[in-house]
C-alpha positions in Angstrom: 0.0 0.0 0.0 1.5 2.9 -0.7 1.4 5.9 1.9 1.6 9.3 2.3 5.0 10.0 3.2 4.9 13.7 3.7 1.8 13.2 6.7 2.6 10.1 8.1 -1.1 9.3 7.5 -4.1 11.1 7.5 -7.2 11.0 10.1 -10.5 12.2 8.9 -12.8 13.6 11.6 -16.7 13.9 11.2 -17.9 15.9 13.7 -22.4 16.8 13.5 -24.8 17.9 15.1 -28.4 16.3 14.1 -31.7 17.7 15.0 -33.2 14.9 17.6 -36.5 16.2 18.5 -38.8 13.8 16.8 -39.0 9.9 15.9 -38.3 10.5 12.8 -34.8 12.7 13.5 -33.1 10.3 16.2 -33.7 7.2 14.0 -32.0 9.7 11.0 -29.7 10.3 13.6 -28.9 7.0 14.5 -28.7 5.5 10.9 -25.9 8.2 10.3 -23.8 7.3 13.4 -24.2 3.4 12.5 -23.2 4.2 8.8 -19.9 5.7 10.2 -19.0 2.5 12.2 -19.5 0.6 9.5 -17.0 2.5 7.8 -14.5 1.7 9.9 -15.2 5.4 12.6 -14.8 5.0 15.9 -16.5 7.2 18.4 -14.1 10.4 20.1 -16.7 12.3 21.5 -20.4 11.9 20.5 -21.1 13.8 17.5 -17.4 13.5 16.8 -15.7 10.4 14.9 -12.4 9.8 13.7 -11.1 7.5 11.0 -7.1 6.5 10.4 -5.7 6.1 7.1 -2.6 5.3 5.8 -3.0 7.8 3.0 -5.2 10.6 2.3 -6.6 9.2 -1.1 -8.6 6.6 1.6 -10.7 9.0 2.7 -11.8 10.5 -0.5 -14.2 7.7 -1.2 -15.2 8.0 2.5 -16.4 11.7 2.2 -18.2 11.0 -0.6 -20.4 8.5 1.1 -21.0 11.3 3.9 -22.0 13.6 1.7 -24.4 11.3 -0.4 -26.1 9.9 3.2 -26.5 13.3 4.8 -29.6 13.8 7.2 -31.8 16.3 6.6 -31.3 19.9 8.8 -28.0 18.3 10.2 -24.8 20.1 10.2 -21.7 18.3 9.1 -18.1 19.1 8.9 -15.2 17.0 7.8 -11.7 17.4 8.4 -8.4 16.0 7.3 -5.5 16.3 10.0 -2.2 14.4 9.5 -1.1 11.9 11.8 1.2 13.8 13.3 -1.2 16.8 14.5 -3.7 14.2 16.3 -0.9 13.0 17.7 0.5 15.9 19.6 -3.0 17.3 20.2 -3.8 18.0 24.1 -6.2 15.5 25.3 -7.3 15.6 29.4 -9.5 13.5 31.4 -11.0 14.5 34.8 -8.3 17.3 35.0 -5.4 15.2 34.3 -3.0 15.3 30.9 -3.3 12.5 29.2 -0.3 11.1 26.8 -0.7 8.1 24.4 0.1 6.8 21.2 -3.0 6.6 18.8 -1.9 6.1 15.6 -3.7 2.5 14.7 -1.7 -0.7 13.8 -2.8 -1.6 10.7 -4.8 -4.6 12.3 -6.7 -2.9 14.4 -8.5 -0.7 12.1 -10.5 -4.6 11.1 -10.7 -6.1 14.5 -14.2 -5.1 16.6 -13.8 -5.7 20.3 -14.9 -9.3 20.0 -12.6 -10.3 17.6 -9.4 -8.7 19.5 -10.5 -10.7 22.5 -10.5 -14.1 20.3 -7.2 -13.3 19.0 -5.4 -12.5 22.4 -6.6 -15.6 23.5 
């Protein structure tokens, strides 16, 4: 596969907000965040998702299926960062800095949480 050399990788963040008043709006809602997972997003915050890529071309095909499955009256914004600006990003939990790797072994990007627990053991 070839990769980006110049960013390390890319990671594309959705981030929404969804009108949720009505029946109708949370199950739009819902579909939308489901569609992401199934894309291979996981969940930062919860109208924000993030996706890793080795290369930026990955997530050109990505965006377009955003944009295609777009709920009505939502608001949607997707951005590309490269690797190495989520990685030095401050991130804090209860008042505490917080310092970890994230950038995804390959791997993992396939692997749900059931599946990682059948291959550890």
């Amino acid at each position: 596969m070839k990769r980006d050399e110049d960013s390390g990788g890319m990671w594309c963040l959705v981030m929404f907000d969804l009108p949720v008043k009505t029946k109708r709006q949370r199950h739009a809602a819902t579909v939308f965040r489901n569609m992401l997972l199934d894309m291979g997003y996981g969940m930062v915050q919860y109208s924000v998702y993030v996706r890793y890529t080795p290369t930026q071309s990955g997530n050109r095909a990505t965006v377009k299926m955003i944009k295609d499955n777009l709920p009505a009256n939502g608001l949607v914004r997707i951005l590309h960062i490269s690797d190495h600006q989520w990685s030095t990003a401050a991130r804090f939990s209860s008042g505490k800095r917080e310092i970890e790797e994230e950038t995804p072994d390959f791997l993992t990007l396939f692997l749900n949480v059931g599946e990682s627990e059948k291959i550890e053991k």
